[in-house]
C-alpha positions, -999 to 999 in steps of 0.1 A, spaced: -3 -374 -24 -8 -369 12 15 -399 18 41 -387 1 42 -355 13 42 -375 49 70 -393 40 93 -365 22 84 -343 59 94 -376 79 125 -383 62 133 -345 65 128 -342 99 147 -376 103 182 -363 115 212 -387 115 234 -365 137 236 -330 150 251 -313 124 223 -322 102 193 -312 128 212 -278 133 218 -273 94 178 -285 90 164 -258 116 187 -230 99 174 -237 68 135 -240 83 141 -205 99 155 -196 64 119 -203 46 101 -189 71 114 -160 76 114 -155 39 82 -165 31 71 -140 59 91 -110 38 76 -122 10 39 -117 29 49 -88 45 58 -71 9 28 -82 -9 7 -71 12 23 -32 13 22 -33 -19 -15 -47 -23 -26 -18 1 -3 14 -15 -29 39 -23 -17 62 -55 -6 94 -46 -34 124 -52 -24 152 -73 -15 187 -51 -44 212 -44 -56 236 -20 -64 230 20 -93 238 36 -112 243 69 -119 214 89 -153 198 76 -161 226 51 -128 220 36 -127 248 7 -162 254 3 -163 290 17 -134 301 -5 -153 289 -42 -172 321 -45 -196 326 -71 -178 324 -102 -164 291 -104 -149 287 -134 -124 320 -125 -114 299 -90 -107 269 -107 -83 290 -135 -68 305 -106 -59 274 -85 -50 258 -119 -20 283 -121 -11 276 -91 -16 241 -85 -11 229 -122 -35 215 -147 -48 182 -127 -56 194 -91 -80 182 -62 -105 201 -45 -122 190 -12 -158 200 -16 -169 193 19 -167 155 23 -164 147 -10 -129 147 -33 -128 165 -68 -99 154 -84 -103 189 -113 -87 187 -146 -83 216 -168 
């Protein structure tokens, strides 16, 4: 296998005249540069995170802690109608993703 693979790469780089060595490097730069896009576009997509759903902000490390109040379930109604039925709420350092 390796062989062949030597030999199909030698007679590839093998040019008979100029034209051919010139047409041979375009092409080369061709794959490249689209097997880089291809990379490239994989890996964005590999990485995309899915979007959260919208809720309230809060203060810096407490995040919305200090608005929740006692009565919990009447917060979460009211951010409900204003965010929607699937909302998130930062609870300090830790994400609530709330579904009502």
């Amino acid at each position: 296998m390796l062989n062949t693979v030597s030999a199909m790469w030698s007679r590839w780089w093998s040019a008979s005249n100029d034209k051919d060595e010139l047409s041979r490097a375009n092409l080369t730069a061709l794959v490249t540069i689209f097997a880089v896009l291809v990379w490239f576009l994989w890996a964005a997509k590999k990485s995309r995170k899915p979007p959260l759903p919208p809720g309230p902000r809060g203060l810096p490390l407490l995040e919305y802690l200090p608005f929740l109040g006692t009565n919990l379930h009447r917060k979460f109604d009211q951010l409900a109608g204003v965010y929607g039925p699937i909302y998130k709420v930062w609870l300090g350092q830790k994400l609530c993703v709330v579904i009502s």
